[in-house]
N, C-alpha and C positions, 0 to 999 in steps of 0.2 A: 928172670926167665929169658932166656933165648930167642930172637927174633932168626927167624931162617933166613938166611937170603937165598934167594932163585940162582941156582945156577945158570951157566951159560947155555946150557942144552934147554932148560927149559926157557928162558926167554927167547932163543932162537922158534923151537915148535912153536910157541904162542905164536909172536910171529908169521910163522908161517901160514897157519890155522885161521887165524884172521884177517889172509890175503884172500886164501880159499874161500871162505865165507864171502866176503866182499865181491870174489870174481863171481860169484855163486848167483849172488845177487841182480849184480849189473845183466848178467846173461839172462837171469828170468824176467828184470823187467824190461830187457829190448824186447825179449817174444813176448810178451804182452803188449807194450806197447805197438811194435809193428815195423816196420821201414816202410820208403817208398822206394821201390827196386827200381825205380824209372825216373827217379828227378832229376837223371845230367842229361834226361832225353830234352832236344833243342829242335825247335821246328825250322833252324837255319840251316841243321843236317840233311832234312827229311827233303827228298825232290818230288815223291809222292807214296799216298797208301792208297793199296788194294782192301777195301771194305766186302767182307761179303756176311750178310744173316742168315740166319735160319731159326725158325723157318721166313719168309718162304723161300731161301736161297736167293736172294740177290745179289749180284756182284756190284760193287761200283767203284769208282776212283775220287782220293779227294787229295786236292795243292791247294797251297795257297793257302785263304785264311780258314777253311776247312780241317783242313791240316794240322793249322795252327792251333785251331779247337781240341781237338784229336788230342794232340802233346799235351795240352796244358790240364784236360782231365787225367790223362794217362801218368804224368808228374808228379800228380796228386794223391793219387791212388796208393791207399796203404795196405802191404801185403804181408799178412800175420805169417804166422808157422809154414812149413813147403808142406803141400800133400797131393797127393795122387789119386786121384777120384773120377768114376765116371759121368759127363756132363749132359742134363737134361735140362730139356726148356728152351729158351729163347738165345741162343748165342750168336756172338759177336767176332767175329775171325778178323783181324787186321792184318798185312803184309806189308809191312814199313819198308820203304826202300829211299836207301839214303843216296846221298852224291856221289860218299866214297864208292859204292857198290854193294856194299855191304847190304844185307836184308834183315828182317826181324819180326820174328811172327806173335804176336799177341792174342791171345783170345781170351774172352771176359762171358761169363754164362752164370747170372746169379752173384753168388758170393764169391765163387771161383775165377782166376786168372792163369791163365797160361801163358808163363814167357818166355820164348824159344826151347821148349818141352817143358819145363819145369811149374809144377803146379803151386797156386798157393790160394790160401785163406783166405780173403779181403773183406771187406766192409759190401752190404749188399747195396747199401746206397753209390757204391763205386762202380758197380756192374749194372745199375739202373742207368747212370749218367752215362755209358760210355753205349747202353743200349737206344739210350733217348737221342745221342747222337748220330747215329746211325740209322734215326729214324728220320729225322727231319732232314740228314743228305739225302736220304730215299725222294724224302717228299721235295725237295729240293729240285733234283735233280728230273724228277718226274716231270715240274714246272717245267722245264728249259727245254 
């Protein structure tokens, strides 16, 4: 009996098929797993942030090792799939302003992140931290 051999067309499509598959893959488990859209943020950029809550609307300013806090939850923070959604509850406004000039606006409410307009997914424990933060500069600052 005859053994076929594959031609050159179809070991090329295999091939190909099973790049696809592969690339297929890699892509669904980064959007599960996540990024952190913020981990090359450096608190050696940052000259300071504008903090404001809501409710009850407070503004504040935080440098230094404030600041330093700020980044390093903010670093941390993993940001699943982008979505667009309207935000209820307790949120968190930041207005990062760095040395160069440049600015960057963050906002964290629950599960959701907002960074420089762009929405995303998060972990709700990442929007609890960055609210808890923002609580005790409150009370912080209240002290002084």
């Amino acid at each position: 009996m005859d053994k076929q051999v594959p031609n050159r067309t179809h070991i090329i499509l295999r091939r190909l098929l099973t790049a696809a598959v592969v690339l297929l893959c890699l892509v669904a488990v980064r959007r599960l797993l996540g990024t952190r859209q913020m981990m090359y943020l450096s608190a050696v950029d940052i000259h300071h942030i504008e903090v404001t809550t809501t409710p009850p609307g407070t503004t504040m300013t935080a440098s230094g090792d404030d600041a330093a806090e700020a980044v390093k939850i903010l670093s941390k923070t993993v940001c699943y799939h982008p979505q667009q959604e309207e935000l209820a509850g307790q949120m968190v406004a930041l207005t990062i302003h760095k040395h160069d000039g440049t600015t960057m606006t963050v906002t964290a409410c629950g599960d959701h992140f907002t960074i420089d307009g762009k929405g995303y997914k998060t972990r709700l424990s990442d929007g609890e931290k960055l609210a808890q933060w923002a609580q005790a500069l409150a009370e912080k600052q209240a002290q002084s």
